[in-house]
N, C-alpha and C positions, 0 to 999 in steps of 0.2 A: 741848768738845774732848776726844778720847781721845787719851792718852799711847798710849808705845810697848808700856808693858806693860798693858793694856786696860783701866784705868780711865777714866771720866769725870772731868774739871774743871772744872769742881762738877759735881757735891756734893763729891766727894773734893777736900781743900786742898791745895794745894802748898805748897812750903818754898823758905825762902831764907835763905840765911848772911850776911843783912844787917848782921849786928853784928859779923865779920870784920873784924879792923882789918888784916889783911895782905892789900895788892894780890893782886886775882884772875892768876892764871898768864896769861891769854890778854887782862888789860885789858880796861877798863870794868868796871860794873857784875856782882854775880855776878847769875847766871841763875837763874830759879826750879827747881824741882824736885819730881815725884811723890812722895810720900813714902817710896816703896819701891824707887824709882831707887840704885844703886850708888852713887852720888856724896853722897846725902844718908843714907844709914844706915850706908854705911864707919865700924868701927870704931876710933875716936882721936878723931870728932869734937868739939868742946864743943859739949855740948846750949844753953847761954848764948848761943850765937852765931845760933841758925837762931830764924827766925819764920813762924809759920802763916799761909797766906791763905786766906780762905773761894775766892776767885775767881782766876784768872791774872789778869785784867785791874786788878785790886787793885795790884799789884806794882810796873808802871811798868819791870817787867824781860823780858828775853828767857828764850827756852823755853832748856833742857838740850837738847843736842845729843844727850847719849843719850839720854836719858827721854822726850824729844818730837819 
């Protein structure tokens, strides 16, 4: 799968703020995310809270609306 910004997934990992204990804005589960997606390198984040997948289909989550 190519994100929007022209990486491949996989090899490239995506990211998710699985260990976010605050409800996502839009409900349900958060989404995954390219690593260089705006939503996952925004600066404030706590690096503690995101985890790396070798694969999307690892996740068990939806793509970024922006990044994918």
């Amino acid at each position: 799968m190519i994100c929007k910004l022209g990486h491949q997934h996989p090899p490239m990992p995506v990211r998710v703020a699985a260990d976010n204990p605050a409800p996502h804005p839009h409900g349900g589960p958060r989404p995954y995310h390219c690593p260089d997606c705006p939503e996952a390198s925004k600066t404030g984040h706590r690096d503690d809270y995101w985890r790396d997948f070798a694969d999307p289909a690892q996740t068990g989550r939806r793509p970024c609306q922006i990044c994918f």
